[in-house]
C-alpha positions in Angstrom: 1.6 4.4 8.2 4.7 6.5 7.3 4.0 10.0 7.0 4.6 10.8 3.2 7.1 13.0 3.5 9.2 11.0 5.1 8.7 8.9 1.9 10.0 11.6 0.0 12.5 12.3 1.6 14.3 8.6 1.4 13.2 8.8 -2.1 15.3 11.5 -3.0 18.2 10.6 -0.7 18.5 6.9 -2.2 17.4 7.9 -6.3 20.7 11.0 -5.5 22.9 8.1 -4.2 22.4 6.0 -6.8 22.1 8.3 -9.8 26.0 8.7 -8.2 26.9 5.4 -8.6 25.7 5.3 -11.8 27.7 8.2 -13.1 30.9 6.4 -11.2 30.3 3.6 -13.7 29.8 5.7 -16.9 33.2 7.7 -16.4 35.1 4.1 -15.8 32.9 3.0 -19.0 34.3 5.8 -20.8 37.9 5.3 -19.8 37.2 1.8 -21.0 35.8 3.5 -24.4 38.7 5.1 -25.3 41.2 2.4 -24.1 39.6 -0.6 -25.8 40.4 -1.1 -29.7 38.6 -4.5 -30.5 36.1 -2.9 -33.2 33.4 -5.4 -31.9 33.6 -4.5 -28.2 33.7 -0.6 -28.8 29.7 -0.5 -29.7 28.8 -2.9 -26.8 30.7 -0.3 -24.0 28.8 2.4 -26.7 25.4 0.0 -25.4 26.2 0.1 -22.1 26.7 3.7 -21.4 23.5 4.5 -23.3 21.7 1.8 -20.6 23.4 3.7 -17.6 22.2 7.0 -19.2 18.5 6.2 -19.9 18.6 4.2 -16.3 19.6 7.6 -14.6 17.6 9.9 -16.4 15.0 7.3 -15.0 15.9 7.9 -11.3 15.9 11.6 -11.9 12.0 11.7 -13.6 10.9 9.4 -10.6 12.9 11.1 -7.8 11.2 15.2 -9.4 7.7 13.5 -8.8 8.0 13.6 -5.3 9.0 17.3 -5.2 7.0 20.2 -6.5 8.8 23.6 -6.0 6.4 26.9 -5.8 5.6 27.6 -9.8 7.0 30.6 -11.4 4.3 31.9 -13.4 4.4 33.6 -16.6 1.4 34.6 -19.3 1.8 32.9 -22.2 0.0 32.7 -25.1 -2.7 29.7 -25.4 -2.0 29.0 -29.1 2.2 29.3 -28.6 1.4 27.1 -25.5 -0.2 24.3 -27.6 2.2 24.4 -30.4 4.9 24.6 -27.7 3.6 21.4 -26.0 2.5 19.5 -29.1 6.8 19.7 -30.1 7.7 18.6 -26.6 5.2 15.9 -27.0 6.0 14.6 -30.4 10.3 14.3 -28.5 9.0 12.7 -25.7 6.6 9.9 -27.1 6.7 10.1 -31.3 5.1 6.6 -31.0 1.7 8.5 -29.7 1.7 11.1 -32.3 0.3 9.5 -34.9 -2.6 8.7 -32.6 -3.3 12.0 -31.6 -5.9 14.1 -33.9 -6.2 17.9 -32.6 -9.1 19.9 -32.9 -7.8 23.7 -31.4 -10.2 26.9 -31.3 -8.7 29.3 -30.0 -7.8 32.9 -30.5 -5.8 35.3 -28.2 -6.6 33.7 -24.5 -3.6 33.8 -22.4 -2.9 31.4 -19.7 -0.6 32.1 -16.4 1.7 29.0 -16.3 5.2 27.7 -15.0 6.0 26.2 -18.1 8.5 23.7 -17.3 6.1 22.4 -14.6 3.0 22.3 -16.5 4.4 20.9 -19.8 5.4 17.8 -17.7 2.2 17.4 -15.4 0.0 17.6 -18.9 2.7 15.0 -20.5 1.6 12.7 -17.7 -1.8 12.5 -18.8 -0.6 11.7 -22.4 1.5 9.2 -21.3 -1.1 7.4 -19.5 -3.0 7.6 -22.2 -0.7 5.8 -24.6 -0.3 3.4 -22.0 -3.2 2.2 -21.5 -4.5 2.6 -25.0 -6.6 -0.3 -27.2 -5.0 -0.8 -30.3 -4.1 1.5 -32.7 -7.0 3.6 -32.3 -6.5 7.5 -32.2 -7.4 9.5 -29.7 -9.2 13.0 -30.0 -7.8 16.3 -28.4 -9.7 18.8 -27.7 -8.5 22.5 -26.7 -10.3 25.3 -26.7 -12.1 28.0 -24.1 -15.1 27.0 -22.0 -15.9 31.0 -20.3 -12.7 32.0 -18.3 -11.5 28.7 -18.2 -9.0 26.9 -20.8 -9.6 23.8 -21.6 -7.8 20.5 -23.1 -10.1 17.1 -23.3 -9.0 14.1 -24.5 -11.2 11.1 -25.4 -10.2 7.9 -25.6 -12.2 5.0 -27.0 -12.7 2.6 -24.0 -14.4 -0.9 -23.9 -13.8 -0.7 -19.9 -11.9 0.7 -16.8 -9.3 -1.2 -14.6 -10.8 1.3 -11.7 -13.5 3.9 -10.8 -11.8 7.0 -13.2 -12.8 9.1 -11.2 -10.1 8.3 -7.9 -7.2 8.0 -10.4 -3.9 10.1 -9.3 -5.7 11.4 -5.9 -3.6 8.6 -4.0 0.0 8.8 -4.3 2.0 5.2 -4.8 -1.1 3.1 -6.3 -0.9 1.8 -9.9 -3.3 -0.6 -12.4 -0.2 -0.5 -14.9 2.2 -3.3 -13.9 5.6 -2.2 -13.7 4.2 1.5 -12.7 5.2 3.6 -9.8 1.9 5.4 -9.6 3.4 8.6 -9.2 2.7 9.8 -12.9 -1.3 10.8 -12.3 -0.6 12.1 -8.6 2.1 14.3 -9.6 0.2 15.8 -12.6 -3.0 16.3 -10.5 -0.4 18.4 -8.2 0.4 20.4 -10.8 -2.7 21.4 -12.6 -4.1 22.2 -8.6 -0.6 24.3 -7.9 -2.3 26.0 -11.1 -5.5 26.4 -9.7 -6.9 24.5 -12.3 -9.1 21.1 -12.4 -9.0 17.4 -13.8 -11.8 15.2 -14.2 -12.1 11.7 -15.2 -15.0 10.4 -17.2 -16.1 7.2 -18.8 -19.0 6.8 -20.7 -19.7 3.3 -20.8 -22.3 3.1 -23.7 -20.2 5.4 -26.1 -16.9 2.9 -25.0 -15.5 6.4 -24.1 -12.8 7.8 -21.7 -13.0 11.4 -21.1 -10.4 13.4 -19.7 -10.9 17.0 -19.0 -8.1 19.6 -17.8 -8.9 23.2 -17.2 -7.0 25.9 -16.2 -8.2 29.7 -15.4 -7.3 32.2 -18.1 -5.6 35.5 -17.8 -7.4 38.0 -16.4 -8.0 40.9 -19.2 
């Protein structure tokens, strides 16, 4: 077995290297750009450079799940939070929007949070989600205060599991979803326990219902 760090490390080294390479070939598409006139290859260089773009932006999402720094906490406001993260959701999958129907009580909790880290580790489990969603149907958000404890649930409707719910994320590197890294649930898990907080997987097989729970401890005050 190869220590996971070690993992890490060639992870970062190769998706660097690349990323590179990648940015060599945009500037040379570029120079191309502005030298070709032909009005019908001009979009298809315009193509390519969007491809190289999305490609390295790729690398860089799947190289930062192998790293978490320290957090830098600040106390934010629970309500701001939630409007805060429902925007940053709606630019980063405005295909699940539609799907999502909120149900927020809250009032003046505040929550200590890095929010650059936290707003991706909770995007995870939305991706996931929409991923592995049935249909159209909509999934119910849940966010409110459970004692000193904030709390967002989402519940999916579920006719069944690919695994036990309840090991998802805790191994890094081990995915249901072909074509997936399984790095998304494992780095998010990092994240919400970085902010001394909890996640819990649930399925309730009678009600066809997945259950995800995240918590995180409020200010103290």
């Amino acid at each position: 077995m190869v220590p996971f760090p070690r993992v890490t490390g060639l992870v970062r080294l190769l998706t660097h290297d690349v990323r590179n390479g990648l940015n060599n070939i945009d500037l040379q598409a570029a120079l191309l750009q502005e030298l070709v006139t032909d009005p019908q290859v001009a979009p298809e260089i315009k193509r390519l450079r969007g491809m190289i773009t999305d490609t390295a932006k790729m690398l860089q999402a799947f190289s930062t799940s192998f790293y978490l720094s320290e957090p830098r906490f600040v106390t934010y406001s629970a309500i701001a939070f939630i409007e805060d993260f429902q925007t940053r959701l709606g630019k980063l999958l405005p295909q699940l929007v539609p799907l999502l129907h909120w149900t927020v009580d809250l009032h003046d909790e505040m929550i200590p949070v890095d929010i650059e880290m936290i707003f991706r580790g909770l995007a995870e489990f939305f991706k996931n989600a929409f991923h592995f969603r049935e249909g159209e149907r909509s999934i119910e958000v849940s966010v409110g205060r459970e004692e000193r404890t904030f709390v967002i649930k989402l519940l999916e409707p579920k006719s069944s599991v690919p695994s036990a719910p309840d090991a998802w994320g805790l191994e890094p590197l081990v995915s249901t979803r072909r074509g997936g890294f399984g790095m998304g649930l494992f780095y998010a898990r990092q994240v919400i326990g970085l902010h001394g907080g909890e996640v819990a997987f649930t399925f309730d097989r009678a009600r066809e219902q997945l259950t995800t729970r995240l918590a995180l401890p409020l200010a103290p005050g």
